[in-house]
Kinemage of the C-alpha trace (Angstrom):
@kinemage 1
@onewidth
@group {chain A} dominant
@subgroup {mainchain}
@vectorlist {calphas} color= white
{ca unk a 1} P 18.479 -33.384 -28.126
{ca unk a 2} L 21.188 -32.177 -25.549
{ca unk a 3} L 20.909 -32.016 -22.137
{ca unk a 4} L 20.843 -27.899 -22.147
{ca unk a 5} L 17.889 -28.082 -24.428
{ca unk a 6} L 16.150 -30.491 -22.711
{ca unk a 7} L 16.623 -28.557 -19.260
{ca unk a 8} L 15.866 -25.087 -21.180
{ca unk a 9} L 12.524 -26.756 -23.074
{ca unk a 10} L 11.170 -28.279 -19.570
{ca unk a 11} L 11.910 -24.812 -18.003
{ca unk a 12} L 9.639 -22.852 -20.368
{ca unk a 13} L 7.318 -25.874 -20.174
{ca unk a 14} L 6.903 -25.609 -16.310
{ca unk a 15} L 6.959 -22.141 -16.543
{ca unk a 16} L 3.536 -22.092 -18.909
{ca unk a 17} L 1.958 -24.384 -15.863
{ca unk a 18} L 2.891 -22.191 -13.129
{ca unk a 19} L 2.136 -19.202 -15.064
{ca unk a 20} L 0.178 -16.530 -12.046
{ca unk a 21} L -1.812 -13.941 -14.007
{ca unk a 22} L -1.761 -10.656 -12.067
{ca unk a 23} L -5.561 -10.059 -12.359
{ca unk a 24} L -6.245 -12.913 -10.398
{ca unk a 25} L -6.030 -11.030 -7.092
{ca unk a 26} L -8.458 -8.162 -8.538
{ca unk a 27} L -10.984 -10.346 -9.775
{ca unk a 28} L -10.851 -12.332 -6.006
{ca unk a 29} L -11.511 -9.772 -4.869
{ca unk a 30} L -14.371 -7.987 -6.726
{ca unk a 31} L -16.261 -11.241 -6.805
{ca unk a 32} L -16.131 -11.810 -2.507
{ca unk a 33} L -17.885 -8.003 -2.885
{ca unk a 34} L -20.303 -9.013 -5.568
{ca unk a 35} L -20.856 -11.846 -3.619
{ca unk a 36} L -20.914 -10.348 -0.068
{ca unk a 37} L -18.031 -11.912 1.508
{ca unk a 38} L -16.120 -8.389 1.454
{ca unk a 39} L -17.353 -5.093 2.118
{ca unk a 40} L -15.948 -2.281 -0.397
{ca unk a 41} L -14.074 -0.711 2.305
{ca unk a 42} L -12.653 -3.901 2.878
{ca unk a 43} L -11.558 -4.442 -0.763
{ca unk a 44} L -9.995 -1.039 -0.380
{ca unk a 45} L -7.906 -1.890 2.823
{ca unk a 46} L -6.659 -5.083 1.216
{ca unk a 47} L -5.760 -2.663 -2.079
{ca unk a 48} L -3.783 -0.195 0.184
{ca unk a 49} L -2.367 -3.790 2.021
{ca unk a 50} L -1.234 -5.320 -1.304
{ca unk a 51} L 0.412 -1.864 -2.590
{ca unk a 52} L 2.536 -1.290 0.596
{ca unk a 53} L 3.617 -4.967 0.588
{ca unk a 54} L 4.740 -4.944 -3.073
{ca unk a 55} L 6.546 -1.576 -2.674
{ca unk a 56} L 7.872 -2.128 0.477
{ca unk a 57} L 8.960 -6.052 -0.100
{ca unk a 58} L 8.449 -6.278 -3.706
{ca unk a 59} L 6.377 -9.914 -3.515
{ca unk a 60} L 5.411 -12.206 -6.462
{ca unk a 61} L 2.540 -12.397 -8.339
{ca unk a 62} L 1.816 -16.046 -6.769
{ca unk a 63} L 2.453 -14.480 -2.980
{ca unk a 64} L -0.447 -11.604 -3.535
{ca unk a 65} L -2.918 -13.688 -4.799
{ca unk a 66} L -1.990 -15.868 -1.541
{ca unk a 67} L -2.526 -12.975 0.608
{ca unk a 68} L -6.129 -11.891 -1.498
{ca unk a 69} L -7.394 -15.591 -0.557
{ca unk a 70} L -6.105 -15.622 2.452
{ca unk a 71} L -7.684 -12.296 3.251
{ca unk a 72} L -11.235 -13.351 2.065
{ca unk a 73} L -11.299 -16.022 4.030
{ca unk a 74} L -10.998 -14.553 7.199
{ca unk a 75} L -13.629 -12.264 6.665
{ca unk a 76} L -16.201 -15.644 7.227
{ca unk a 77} L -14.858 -14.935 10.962
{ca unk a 78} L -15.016 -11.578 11.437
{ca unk a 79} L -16.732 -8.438 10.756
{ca unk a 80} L -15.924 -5.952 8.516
{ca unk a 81} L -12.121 -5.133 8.930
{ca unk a 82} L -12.490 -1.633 10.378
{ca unk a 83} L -14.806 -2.843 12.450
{ca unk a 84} L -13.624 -6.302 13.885
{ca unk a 85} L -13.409 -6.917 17.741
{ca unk a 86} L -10.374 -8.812 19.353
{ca unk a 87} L -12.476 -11.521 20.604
{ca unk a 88} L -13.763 -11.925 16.777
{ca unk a 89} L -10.372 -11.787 15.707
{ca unk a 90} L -9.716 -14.867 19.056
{ca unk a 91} L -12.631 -16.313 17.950
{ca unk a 92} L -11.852 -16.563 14.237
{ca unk a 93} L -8.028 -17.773 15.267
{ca unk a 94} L -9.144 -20.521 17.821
{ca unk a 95} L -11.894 -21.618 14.791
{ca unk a 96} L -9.475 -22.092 12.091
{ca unk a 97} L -7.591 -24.330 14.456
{ca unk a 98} L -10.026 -26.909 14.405
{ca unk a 99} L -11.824 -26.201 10.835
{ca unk a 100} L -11.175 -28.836 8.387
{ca unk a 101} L -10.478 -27.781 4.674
{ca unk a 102} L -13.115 -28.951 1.456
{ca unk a 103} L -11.768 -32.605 1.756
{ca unk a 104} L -12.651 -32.965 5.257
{ca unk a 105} L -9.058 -32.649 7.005
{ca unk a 106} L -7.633 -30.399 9.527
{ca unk a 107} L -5.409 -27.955 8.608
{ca unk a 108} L -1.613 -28.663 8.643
{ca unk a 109} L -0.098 -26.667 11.246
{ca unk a 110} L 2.088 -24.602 8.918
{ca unk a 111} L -0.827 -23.585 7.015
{ca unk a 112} L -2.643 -22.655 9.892
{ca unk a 113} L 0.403 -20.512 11.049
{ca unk a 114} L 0.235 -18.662 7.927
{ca unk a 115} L -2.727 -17.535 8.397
{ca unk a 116} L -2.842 -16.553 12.189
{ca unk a 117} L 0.671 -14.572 10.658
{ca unk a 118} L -0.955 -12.745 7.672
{ca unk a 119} L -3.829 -11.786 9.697
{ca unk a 120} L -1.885 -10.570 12.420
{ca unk a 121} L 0.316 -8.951 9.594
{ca unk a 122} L -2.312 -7.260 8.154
{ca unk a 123} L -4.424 -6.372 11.429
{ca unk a 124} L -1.628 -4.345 12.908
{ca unk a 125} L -1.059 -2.507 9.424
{ca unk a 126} L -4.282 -1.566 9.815
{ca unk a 127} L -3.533 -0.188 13.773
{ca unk a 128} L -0.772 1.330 12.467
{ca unk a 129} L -2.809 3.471 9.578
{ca unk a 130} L -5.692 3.917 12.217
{ca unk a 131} L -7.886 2.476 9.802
{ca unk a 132} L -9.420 -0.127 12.388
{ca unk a 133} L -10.740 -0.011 16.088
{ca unk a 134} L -8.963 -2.828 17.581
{ca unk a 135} L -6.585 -1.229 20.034
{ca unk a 136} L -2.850 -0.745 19.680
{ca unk a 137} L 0.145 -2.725 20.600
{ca unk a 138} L 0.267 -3.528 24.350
{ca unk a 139} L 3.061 -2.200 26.275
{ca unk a 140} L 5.245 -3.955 28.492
């Protein structure tokens, strides 16, 4: 077999592995309502979230269904997204510093920077849209 087939066959062959099915995200999330871990007005901000990240920066299949987990897991520390205080949303940040992950070890620093990022990220989207009641950006 040549070295082009080989490289083309291993491609599709990967591919089928790393193959992200687009209703992952949707069934996240209607199971964390079913199971109480979201509020429906929750699932709906993290809709509207996920539709103005795709049109306005077009992300991957893999990269939503990042954001949808990472989403519903930040909602075991705070309240409902609308209604979340900033010292929930301090609290939540300084307890995912130290939480461990389902094998027992601490989060690597980059992963906990992700997080902190896409909650911030999607926090101040909310702001923006006044669809929460944490105040604005500070001045100054």
């Amino acid at each position: 077999m040549s070295l082009h087939r080989q490289a083309n066959r291993s491609y599709h062959e990967d591919r089928k592995f790393y193959m992200v099915r687009s209703e992952y995200a949707h069934r996240s999330i209607r199971h964390a309502v079913e199971k109480q871990r979201l509020v429906p007005d929750d699932a709906k901000l993290v809709y509207e979230f996920l539709t103005y990240i795709r049109a306005s920066q077009g992300i991957t299949g893999s990269r939503k269904n990042e954001i949808v987990y990472l989403l519903v897991s930040w909602r075991r520390h705070l309240l409902s997204y609308r209604d979340c205080t900033l010292e929930q949303v301090f609290t939540g940040i300084s307890t995912i510093k130290i939480a461990t992950n389902q094998r027992g070890h601490t989060f690597q620093q980059s992963t906990i920077h992700d997080h902190i990022i896409l909650l911030k990220r999607f926090l101040l989207w909310t702001i923006e849209n006044d669809d929460s009641g944490l105040p604005g950006k500070r001045s100054g």
